[in-house]
N, C-alpha and C positions, 0 to 999 in steps of 0.2 A: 504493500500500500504506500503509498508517495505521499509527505506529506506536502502541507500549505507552500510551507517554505518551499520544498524541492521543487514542486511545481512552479513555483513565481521564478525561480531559478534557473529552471528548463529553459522558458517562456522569453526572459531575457539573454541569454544566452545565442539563442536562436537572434531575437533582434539584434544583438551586439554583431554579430556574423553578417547578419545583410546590412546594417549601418556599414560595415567596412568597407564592404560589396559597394552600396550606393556612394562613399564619400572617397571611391577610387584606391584605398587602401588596400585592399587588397585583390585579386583575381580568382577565379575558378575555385580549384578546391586547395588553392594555399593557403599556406594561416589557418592557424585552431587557436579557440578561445578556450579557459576554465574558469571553476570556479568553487571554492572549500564547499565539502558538503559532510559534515558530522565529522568522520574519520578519516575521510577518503576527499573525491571531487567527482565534481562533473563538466566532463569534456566532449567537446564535438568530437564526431564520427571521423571516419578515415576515408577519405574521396567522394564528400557527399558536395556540393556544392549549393551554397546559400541558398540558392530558392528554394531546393527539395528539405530542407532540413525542415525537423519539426521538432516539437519539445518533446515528444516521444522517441526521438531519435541520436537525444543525448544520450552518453555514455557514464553511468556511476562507477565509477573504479574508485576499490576498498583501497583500504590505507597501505594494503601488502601488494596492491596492485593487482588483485584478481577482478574477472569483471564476471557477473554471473551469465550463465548460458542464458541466450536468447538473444542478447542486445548485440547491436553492431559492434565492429571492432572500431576501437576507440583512434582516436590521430595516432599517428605514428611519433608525433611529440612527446605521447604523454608520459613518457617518464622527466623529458625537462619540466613539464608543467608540476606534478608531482613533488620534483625535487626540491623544487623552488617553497610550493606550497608547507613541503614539509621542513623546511630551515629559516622561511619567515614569516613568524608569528603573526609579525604585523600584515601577510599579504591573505587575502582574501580571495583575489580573482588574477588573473595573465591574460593581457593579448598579446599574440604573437602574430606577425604580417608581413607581409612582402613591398611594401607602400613602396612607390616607385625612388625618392630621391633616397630616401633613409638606406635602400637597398644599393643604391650607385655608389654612396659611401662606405658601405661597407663590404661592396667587390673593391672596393679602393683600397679598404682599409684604413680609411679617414675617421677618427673622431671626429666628433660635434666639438669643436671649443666654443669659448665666452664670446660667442657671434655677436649674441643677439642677450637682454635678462633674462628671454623664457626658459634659455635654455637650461634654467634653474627646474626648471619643471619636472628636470631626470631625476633630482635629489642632488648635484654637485654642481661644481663649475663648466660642467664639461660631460658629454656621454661616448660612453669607452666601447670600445668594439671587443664584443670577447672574441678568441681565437676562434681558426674554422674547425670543425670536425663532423663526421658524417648525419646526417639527418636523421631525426630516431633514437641516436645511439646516448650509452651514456656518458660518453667524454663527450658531449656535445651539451651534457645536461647537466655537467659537473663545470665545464667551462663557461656557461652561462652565469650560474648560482655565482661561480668566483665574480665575473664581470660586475651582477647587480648587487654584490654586498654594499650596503649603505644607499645602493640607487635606487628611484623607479624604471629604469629604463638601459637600456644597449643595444647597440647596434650587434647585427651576428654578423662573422666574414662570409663575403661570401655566398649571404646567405639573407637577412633582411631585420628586424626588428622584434626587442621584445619591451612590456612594460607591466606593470604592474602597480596593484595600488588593492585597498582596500575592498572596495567594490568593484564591479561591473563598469558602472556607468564611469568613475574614475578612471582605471586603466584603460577606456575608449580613449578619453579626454585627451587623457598623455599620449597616447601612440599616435594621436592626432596633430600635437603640437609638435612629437619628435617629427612627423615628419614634412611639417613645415618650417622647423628651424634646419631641418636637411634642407628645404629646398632656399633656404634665405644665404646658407652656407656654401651650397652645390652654384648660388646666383653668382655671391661674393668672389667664387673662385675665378670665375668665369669671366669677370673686370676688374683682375688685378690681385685679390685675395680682400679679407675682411679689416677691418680696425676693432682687433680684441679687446674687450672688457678685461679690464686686469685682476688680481686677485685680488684685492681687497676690495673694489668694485664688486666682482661675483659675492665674498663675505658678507658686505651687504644687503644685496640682494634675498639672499637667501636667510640672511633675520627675516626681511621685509615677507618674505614669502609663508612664513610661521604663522604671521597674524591675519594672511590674503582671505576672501571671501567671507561664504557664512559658517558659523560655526554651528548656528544652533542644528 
């Protein structure tokens, strides 16, 4: 039986995948979403592409990583998604995308530096490209966890974007913003290079970002 929760959780899950789909973020069946569910999560499917998805077609993987018989086989990510979830307390939900500039950055091998202040939005001065390794695998999902300790957010080599945050709706937000400060950064390169924000500049900022929005 599913409860309240898992079901609203399904339900957005599904919307977060074609938000990606309609705001160019992502394509076809790249990119899977999660999100903590009791012991375990819940992850999109493996080669299912946003339209066909339904909340019935999410996958609950236990905290050991079993999925029970019936249900689709879960993305091929989902041991980074897992990994992550299981080493930050604080994280709640992952997207992960192929967003077109964040992606050109990171076949580059480019960090994001102090372009732009949003780029505070990772959690640091700056978003760090973790190393490349095979898709799926779990040096890929060990090199990840290394990348985002302390951050919301990293580029993958190679390979394209991950971010993370509390909820759902949050980790949209940020994978959103990494990959317009990709494209501010991808512009900058492109007439000359950028004029960085220096550190004590970024330190700022990111007091400033502690008390941004609403809290209630």
């Amino acid at each position: 039986m599913v409860s309240p929760d898992e079901a609203k959780l399904r339900v957005r899950i599904v919307e977060v995948m074609q938000a990606m789909d309609a705001r160019g973020l992502n394509r076809g069946t790249s990119g899977n979403v999660s999100a903590r569910c009791g012991d375990g999560m819940l992850v999109t499917p493996s080669g299912v592409p946003p339209e066909r998805l339904t909340p019935e077609s999410i996958v609950l993987v236990a905290a050991d990583g079993g999925v029970v018989e019936g249900q689709l086989k879960p993305s091929s990510e989902w041991r980074m998604h897992m990994q992550i979830l299981r080493r930050r307390a604080d994280v709640g939900a992952v997207v992960h995308c192929h967003s077109r500039h964040a992606t050109i950055l990171a076949c580059a091998g480019r960090p994001i530096p102090a372009v732009h202040y949003m780029v505070g939005v990772s959690g640091g001065a700056s978003v760090p490209v973790a190393p490349y390794a095979t898709f799926g695998s779990e040096a890929l999902a060990d090199a990840v966890v290394e990348a985002l300790d302390g951050r919301n957010a990293a580029l993958m080599a190679n390979h394209g974007q991950i971010a993370v945050a509390p909820s759902l709706n949050h980790a949209l937000l940020i994978a959103e913003e990494i990959e317009e400060q990709a494209a501010v950064y991808w512009g900058c390169l492109a007439i000359g290079g950028p004029n960085l924000l220096s550190d004590d500049q970024m330190a700022e900022i990111m007091v400033q970002f502690r008390a941004y929005g609403q809290k209630a």
